[in-house]
C-alpha positions in Angstrom: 83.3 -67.1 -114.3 86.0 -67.7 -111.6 84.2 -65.9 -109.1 80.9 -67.5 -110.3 82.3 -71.3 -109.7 83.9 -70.3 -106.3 80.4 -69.3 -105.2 79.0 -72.4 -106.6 81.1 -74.7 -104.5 80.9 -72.4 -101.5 77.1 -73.2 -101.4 77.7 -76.9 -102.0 80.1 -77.1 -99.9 77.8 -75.7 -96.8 74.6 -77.7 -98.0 76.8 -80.5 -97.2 77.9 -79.2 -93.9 74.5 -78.6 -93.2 73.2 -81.9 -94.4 76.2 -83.7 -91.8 74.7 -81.6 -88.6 71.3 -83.0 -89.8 71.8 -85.9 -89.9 73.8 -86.1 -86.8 72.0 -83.9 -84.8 68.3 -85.0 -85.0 68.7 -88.5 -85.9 71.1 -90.7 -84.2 72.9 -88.1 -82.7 69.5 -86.8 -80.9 68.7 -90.5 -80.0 71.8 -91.8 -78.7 71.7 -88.5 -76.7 67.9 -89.2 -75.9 69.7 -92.6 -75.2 72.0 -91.6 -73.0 69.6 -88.9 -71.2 67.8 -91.7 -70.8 70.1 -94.1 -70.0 71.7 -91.7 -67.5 68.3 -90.3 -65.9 67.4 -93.9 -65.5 71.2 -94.3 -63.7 70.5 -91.4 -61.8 66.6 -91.8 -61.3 66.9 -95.6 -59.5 69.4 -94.3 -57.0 67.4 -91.2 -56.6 64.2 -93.7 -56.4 66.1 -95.9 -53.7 67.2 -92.9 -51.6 63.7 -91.8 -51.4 62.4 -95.3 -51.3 64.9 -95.3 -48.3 63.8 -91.9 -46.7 60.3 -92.7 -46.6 61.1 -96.4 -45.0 63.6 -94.3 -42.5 61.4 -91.3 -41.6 61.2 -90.1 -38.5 57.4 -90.7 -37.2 56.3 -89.6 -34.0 52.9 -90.6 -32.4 51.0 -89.3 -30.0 48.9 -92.0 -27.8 46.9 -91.4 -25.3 46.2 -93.6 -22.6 43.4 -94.0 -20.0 45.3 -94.3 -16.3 46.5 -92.2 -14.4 50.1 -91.4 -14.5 52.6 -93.2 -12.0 50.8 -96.5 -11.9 51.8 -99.4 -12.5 50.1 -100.0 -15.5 51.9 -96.8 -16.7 55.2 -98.5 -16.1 54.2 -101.8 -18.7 52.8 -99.5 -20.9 55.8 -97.5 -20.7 57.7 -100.8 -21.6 55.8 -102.2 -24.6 56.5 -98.2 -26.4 59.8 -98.7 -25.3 60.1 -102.3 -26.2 58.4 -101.0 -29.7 60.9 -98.2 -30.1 63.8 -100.4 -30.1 62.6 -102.6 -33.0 61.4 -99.7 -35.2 64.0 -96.9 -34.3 62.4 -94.3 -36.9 59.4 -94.0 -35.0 58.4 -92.7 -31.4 56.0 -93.0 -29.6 54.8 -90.5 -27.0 52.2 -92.3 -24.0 50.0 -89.6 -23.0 48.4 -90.8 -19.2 44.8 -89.4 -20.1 43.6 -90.5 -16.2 40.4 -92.6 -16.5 38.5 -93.8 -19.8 35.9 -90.8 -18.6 38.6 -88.6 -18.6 40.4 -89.3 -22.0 36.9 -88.9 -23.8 36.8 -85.7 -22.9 40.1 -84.9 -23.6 40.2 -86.2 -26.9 36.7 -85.0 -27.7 38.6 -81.2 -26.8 41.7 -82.1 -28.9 39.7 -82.8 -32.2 37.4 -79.7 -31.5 40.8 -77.5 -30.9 42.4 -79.1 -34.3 44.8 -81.2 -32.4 43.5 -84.7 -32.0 45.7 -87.6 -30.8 47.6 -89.6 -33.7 45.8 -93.3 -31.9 43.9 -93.5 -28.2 42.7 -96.2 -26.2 38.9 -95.4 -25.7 36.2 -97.4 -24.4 34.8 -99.5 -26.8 31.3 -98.0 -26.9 32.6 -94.5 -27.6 32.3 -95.9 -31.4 29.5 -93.8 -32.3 30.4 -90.1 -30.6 33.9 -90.4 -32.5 31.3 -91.3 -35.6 29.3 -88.2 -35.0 32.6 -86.1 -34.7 34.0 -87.4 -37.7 36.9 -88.3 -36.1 37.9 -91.5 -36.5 39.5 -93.5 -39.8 38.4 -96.9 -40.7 40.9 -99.5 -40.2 39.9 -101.6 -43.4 42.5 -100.4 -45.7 45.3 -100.8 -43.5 43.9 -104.5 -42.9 43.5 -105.4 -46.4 46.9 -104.2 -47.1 48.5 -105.7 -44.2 47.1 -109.5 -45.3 43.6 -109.4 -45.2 41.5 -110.0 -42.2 43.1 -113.0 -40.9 44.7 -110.8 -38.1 40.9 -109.8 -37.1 39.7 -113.2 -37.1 41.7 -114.4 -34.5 40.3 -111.7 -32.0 37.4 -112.9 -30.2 33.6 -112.5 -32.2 32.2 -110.5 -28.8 35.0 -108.2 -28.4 34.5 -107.1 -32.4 30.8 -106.4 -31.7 31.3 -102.6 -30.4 34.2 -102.1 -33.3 32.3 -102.7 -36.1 29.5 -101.1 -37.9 27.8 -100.7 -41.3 30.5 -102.6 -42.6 33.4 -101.0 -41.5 36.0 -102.0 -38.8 36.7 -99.0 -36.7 38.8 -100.5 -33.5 41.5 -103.1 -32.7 40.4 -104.8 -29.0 42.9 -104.0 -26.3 42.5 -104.2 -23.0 38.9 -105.9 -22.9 36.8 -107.4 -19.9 33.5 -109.4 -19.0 32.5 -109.2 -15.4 32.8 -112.2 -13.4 31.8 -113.5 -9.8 34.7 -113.3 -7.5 33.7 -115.1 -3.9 35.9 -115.8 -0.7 36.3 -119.7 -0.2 37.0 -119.4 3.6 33.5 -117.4 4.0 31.8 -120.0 1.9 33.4 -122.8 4.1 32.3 -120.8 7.3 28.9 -121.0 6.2 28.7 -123.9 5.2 28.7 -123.3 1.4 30.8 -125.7 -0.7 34.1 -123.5 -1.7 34.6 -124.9 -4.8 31.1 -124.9 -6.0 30.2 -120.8 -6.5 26.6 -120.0 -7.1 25.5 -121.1 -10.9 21.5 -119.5 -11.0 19.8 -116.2 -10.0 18.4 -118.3 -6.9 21.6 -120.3 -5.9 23.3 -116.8 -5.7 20.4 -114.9 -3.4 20.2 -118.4 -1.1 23.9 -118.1 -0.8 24.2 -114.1 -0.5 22.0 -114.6 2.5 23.5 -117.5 3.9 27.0 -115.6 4.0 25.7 -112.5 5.1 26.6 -111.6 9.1 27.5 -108.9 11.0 30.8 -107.3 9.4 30.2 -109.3 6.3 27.5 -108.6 3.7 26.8 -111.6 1.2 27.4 -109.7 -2.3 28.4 -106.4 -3.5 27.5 -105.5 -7.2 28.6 -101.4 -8.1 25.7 -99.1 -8.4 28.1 -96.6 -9.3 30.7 -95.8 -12.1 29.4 -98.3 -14.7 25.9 -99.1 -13.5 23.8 -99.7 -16.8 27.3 -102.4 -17.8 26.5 -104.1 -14.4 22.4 -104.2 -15.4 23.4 -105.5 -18.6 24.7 -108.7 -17.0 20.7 -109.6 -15.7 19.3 -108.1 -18.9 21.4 -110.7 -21.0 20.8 -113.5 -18.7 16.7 -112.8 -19.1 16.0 -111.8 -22.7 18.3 -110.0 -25.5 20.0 -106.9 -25.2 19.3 -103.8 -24.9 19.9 -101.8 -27.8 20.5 -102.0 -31.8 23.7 -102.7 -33.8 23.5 -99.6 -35.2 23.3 -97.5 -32.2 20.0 -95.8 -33.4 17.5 -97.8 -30.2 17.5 -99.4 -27.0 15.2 -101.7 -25.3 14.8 -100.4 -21.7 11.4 -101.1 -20.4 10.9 -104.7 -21.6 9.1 -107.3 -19.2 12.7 -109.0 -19.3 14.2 -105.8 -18.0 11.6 -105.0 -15.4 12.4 -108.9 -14.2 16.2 -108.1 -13.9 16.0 -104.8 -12.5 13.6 -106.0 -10.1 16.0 -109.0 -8.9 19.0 -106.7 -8.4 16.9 -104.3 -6.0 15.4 -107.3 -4.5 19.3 -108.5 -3.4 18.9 -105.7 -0.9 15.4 -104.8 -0.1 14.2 -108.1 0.2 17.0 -110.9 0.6 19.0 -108.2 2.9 22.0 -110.0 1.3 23.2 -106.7 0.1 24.1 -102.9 1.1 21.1 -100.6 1.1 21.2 -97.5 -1.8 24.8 -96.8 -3.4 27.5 -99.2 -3.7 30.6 -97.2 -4.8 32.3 -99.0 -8.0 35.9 -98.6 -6.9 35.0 -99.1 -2.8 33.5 -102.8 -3.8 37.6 -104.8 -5.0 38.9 -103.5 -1.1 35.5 -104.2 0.7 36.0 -108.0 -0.7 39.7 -107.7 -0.1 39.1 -106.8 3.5 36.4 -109.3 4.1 33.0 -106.8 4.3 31.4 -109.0 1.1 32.0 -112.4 0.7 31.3 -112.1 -3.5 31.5 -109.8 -5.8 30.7 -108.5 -9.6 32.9 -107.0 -10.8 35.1 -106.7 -14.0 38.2 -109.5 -14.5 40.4 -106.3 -15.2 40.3 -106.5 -11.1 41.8 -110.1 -11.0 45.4 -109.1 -11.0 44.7 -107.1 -8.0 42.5 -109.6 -6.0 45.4 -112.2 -7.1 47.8 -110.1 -5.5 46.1 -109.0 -2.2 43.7 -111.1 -1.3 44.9 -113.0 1.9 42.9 -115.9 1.8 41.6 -118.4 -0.3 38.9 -117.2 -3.2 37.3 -118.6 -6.4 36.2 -116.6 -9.4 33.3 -118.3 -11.9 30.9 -117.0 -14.4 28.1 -115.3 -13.5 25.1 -117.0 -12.4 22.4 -117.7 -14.9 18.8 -117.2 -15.1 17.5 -118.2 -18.3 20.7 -118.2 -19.5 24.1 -117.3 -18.9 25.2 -113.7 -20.2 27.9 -110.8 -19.4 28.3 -107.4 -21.7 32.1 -107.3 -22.4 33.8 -104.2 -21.9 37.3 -102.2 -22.2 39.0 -100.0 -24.3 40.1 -100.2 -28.5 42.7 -98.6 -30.2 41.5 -95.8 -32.7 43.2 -94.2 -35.3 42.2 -90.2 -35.8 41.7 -88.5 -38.8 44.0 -86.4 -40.2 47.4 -88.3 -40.6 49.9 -88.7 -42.8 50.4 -91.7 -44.2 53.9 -92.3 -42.7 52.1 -92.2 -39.6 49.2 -93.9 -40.8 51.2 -97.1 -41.0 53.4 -96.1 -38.1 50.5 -96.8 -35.8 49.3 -99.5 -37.5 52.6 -101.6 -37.5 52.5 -100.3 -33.4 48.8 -101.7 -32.6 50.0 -104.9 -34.7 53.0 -104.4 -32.2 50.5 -104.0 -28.7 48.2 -106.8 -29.9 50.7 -109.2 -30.9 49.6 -113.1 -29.5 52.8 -113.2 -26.9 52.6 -110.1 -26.2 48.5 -109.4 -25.4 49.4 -112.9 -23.4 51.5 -111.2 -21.3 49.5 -108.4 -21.1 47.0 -110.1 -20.0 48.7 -112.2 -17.1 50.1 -108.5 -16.0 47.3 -106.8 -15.9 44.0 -109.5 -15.5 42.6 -108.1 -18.8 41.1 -110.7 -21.0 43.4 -111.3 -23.8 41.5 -110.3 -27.1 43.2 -112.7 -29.4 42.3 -116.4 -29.7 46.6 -117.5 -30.4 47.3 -115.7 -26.9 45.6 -118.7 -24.8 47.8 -121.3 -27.3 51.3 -119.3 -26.2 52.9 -121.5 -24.0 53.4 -118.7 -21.3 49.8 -118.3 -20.8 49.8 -122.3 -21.1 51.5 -122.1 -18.0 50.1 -119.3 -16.1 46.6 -121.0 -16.5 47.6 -124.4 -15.6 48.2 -122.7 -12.1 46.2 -120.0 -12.2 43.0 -121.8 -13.7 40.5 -118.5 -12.8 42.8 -116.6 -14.9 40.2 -118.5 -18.3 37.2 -117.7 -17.0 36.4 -114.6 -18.1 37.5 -116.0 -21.7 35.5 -119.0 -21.2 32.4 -117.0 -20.4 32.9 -115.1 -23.9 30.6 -117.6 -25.3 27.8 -115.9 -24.2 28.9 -112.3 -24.2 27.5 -109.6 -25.8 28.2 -105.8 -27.1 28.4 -103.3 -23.8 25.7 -100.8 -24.6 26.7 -98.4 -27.4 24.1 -95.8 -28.8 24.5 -91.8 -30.8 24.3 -89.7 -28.2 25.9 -92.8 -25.9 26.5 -89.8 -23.4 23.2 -88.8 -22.6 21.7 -92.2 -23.0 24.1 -94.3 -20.9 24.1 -91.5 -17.9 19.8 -91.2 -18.1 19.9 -95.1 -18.0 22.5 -95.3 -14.7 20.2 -92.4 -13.0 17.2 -94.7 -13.6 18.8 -97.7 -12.2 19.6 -96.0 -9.2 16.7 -94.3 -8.6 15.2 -97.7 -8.1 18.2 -99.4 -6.0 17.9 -96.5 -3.9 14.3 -96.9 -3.3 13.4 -94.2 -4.9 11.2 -95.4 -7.9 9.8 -98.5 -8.7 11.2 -100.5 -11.8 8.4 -100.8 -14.4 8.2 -96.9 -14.0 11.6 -96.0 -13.8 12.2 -98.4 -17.2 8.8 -96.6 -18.8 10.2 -93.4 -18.6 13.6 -93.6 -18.8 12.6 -95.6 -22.1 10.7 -92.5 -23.3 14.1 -90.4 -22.2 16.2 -92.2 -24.6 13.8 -92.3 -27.3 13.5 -88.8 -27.6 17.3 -88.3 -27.4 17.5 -90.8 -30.2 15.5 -89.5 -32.2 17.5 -87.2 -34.4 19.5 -90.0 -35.6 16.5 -91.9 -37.0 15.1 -89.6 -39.3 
């Protein structure tokens, strides 16, 4: 009976130990532990959370950025300055300039780059490269990053012209840089030696072949405009200033052999073969800034990225205005974007971002632009009160921006290669005497066409 009752409260007694450790364990025990394993992973997690919060705000980003000049220029140097100048305020990131040589030149070497697997983070290309860097699938659109960086207030303050060649079917796909119109640059002293008032420059297609003739003499021609280098953007100034221009939005066709065109085309050769105002067959592009500087023209076409230059060595008194007009006025602007390339992380997503924000900041593009002659992109830059300044005593310094009014997209097709180099050869097969213009426009209008066609099927 003993043993029996000793084995009784043996059991009881263990039920109740057992019924304790229940309790304890997976009721409040298990919370408050659940508690504190909460309590304590949150403790540890928001450190944890702010550390890595921290590292990602604090990692090391380096971009690679290529650049069209050559290397040792000065150009190079202020470049070099504004990454340096970036550096210094955002010391987790570095930037790499990589001097690319001329726009030509960096096309091909970023075209090679993406092919090998190894594009450039951001570039400075030509704005009409838009729709190769389409067709190679190797550009991001920019319109995340601009919604989440405030919404497109930033892109409405760049000028409407210079957005033309950046944006299609809906998408932004540059930021404007270093961006031009071409302008009429004329020496006063030759215009006074003629007779020609120096402050009043040529405003219509016949003012400017009456006073391309009056200032030509021996040692002097009256005008130079480039038949090389960037020959269809120089045709484009008569085609605008006759009728509309010469290709679609989209980049799918172009207008070549329109009676407009055949008028402008005509007028050009006409400077030479018939006004004698103007060299015979090929004007070299980069030959045309030191044949005004050294007196052998007396004007000029050419683009305002050259107005730094002819500030700075030209040793006698010259004017610069908007071109003239014929039935209007009209210039194709022109210059290089930033692009972003496909494939980065998004650290360095927003590293070049915040560093274009950085390039095309209103003081700074301002500065840029009195540097370098480049029109400044951004509407605030001509409210800074440095470039206040610099214009109240350099007036020609707002022309180009002035004659933004009636600028329009630089031509910008698929297969912008082919069709922009069989366009040039057709323009100088008739400057050179070669071919006349209604058949050089027919079938160079047939050329493109076919070229086109794949991308409008």
């Amino acid at each position: 009976m003993r043993a029996m009752m000793k084995a009784l409260l043996l059991i009881c007694a263990c039920a109740m130990i057992v019924v304790g450790c229940s309790s304890n364990g997976n009721g409040g025990g298990n919370n408050q532990a659940a508690s504190n394993a909460s309590t304590n992973e949150g403790a540890s997690q928001t450190p944890e959370a702010t550390k890595e919060g921290d590292k990602a705000e604090n990692e090391k980003v380096e971009l690679s950025f290529y650049y069209p000049v050559a290397v040792g220029g000065p150009i190079t140097e202020v470049i070099e300055k504004m990454a340096q100048d970036f550096m210094a305020e955002n010391p987790n990131i570095t930037v790499k300039p990589i001097y690319t040589g001329s726009y030509a030149d960096t096309m091909v070497k970023a075209q090679a780059a993406v092919q090998g697997g190894t594009p450039p983070d951001l570039a400075v290309l030509l704005s009409t490269e838009l729709f190769t860097l389409l067709d190679m699938d190797a550009i991001e659109p920019l319109d995340e990053l601009i919604a989440a960086d405030g919404g497109d207030e930033y892109m409405k303050d760049f000028y409407p012209a210079f957005m033309e060649n950046g944006v299609t079917e809906g998408k932004t796909w540059s930021v404007p840089f270093q961006r031009s119109t071409i302008v009429l640059y004329y020496n006063k002293d030759a215009f006074k030696a003629a007779g020609l008032d120096p402050e009043k420059a040529p405003g219509t297609w016949e003012e400017l072949a009456d006073y391309a003739k009056k200032l030509t003499k021996d040692g002097q021609w009256g005008i130079e405009i480039p038949s090389t280098g960037f020959l269809y953007w120089m045709f484009q100034t008569f085609a605008l200033q006759t009728g509309d221009n010469i290709m679609t939005q989209d980049g799918k066709q172009v207008f070549f052999d329109t009676p407009e065109n055949v008028e402008s085309l005509q007028f050009w050769r006409d400077l030479a073969a018939v006004h004698k105002a103007m060299p015979e067959g090929t004007i070299e592009w980069g030959t045309v800034p030191s044949d005004f500087l050294e007196g052998k023209t007396a004007m000029m076409y050419h683009t305002t990225g050259n107005l730094t230059n002819v500030k700075n060595n030209a040793s006698f008194d010259f004017g610069v205005a908007m071109l003239p007009k014929n039935k209007q006025y009209g210039t194709p602007t022109g210059g290089g974007n930033f692009y972003l390339f496909k494939g980065l992380s998004d650290a360095k997503k927003q590293a070049a971002w915040k560093f274009i924000r950085f390039m095309t900041d209103s003081e700074r593009i301002a500065q840029w632009s009195i540097d370098t002659g480049y029109v400044a992109p951004r509407m605030s830059a001509y409210e800074t009160e440095r470039m206040k300044t610099y214009s109240a005593g350099f007036p020609e310094a707002l022309v180009a921006r002035d004659q933004l009014q009636y600028a329009s997209a630089e031509l910008s097709t698929h297969n912008n290669g082919k069709v922009s180099k069989l366009f040039s050869d057709a323009i100088q097969s008739v400057l050179t005497g070669s071919s006349d213009v209604p058949a050089a426009l027919k079938k160079v209008q047939e050329e493109a066409d076919k070229a086109l066609e794949p991308f409008n099927k």
